[in-house]
N, C-alpha and C positions, 0 to 999 in steps of 0.2 A: 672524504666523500667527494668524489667528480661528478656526480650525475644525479639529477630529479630524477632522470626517467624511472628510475627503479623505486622511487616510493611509491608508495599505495598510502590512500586516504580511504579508511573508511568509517563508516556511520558506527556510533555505539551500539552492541548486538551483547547481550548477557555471558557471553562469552569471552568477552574483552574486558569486562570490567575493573578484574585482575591487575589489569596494562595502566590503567588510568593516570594514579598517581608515578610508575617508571619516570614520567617527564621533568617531576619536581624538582632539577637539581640547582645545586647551588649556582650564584651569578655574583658579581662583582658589582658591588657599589661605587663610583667611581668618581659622582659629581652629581651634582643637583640642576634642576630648571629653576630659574627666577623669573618668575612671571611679571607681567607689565601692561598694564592694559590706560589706552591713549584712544580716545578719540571712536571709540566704540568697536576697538578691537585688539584679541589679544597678542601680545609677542610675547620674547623671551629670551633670555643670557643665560651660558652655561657657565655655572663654576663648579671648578673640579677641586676636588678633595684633594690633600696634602697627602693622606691617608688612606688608600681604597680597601674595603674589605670585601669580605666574603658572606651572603645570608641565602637562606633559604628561607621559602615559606611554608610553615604547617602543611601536611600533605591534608588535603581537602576531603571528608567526609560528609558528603551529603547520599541523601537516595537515588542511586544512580540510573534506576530502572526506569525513572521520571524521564529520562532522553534519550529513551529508545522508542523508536516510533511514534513521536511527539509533535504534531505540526506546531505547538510555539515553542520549543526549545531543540537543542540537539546537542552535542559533544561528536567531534570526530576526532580519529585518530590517524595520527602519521606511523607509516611502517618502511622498514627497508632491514631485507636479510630476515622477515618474523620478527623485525627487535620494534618495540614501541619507540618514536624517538621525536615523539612531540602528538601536540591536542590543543585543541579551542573547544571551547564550552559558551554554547549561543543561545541566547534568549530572544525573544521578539517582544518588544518593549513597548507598553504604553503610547508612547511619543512618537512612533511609526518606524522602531529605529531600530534594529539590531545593534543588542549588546551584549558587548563579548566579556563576559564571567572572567574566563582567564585562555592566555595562550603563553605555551611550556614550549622548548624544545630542549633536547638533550643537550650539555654541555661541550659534548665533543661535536653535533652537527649545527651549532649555531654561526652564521655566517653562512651559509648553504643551500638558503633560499625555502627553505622548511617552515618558515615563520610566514612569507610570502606564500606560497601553497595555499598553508592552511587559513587568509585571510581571504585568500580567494575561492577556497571553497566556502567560507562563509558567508563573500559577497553571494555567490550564487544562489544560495539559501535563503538570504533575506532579497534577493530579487525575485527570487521564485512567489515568495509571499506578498510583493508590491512593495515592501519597506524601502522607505526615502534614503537611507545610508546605515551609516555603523556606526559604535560609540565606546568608550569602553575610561575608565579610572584608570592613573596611576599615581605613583608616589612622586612627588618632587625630588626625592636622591635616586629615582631610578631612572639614572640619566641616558643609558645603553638603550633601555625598553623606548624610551624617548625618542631619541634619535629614530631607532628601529619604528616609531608610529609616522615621524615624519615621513620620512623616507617611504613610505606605503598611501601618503596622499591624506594623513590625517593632522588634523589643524585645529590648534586648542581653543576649546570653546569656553571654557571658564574653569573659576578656578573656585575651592571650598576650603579653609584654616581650621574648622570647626571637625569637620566631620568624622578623623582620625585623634580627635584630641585623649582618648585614654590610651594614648602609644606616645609618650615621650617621644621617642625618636623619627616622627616624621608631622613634619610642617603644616605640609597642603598636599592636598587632593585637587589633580589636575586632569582635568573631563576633555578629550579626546573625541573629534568627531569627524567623518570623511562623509560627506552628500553622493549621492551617485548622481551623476549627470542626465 
């Protein structure tokens, strides 16, 4: 893929809802965040795996009619050529903050600025509402998605050991958060 110009973002419409899960696909686990928190603030070391694999997540079934035409939630979709090839899923949260459920992009257009797009359509969203920034979970071994939060101006706000505890295989839950200026 060479070019943004040609995707299209648009809004969940009952006709798309088909598209939704398309963006699921597998990603590479690769390394983990080790969190560190000094002096009332947090940081972080990456350590990476010996061993990276491969996971996906459950394709998501919720009621999807809920984020159409929705002034606290939404779901948008990214397109290029007709082909679904990414999605965020936004809430307007309690705390004044958009949070973001989940954001997908296809395996073959990740690195492409697709993930960028779609955080900036959802900045617009929660500015359009007056919300102070954006927020959103990840897993401490989902070190790519990480970096990917850095790198978009989001900076980790805390961290939870508890909250994923009937899953064996993941640590901590690390809360993600970008203020708007």
């Amino acid at each position: 893929m060479n070019s943004t110009e040609e995707i299209i973002i648009s809004p969940l419409k009952e006709e798309l809802i088909a598209d939704i899960n398309q963006t699921n696909d597998y990603f590479t686990v690769f390394g983990k965040v080790v969190p560190s928190f000094q002096s009332g603030t947090w940081s972080f070391e990456e350590k990476l795996f010996d061993d990276p694999k491969e996971i996906r997540f459950p394709d998501d079934q919720l009621e999807w009619s809920q984020y159409i035409n929705n002034e606290n939630k939404a779901l948008f979709l990214a397109y290029k050529n007709n082909q679904c090839i990414g999605q965020i899923r936004i809430v307007k949260d309690w705390n004044r903050f958009c949070y973001i459920e989940n954001i997908a992009a296809k395996k073959e257009v990740r690195g492409h600025g697709i993930g960028s797009l779609l955080l900036k359509k959802a900045e617009e969203w929660a500015q359009e509402r007056n919300l102070i920034g954006m927020s959103l979970e990840a897993q401490d071994d989902n070190l790519g998605a990480c970096r990917f939060y850095v790198k978009q101006g989001f900076i980790l706000g805390g961290v939870d050991t508890m909250k994923q505890s009937y899953n064996p295989h993941i640590d901590t839950t690390l809360y993600w958060y970008k203020v708007f200026k």
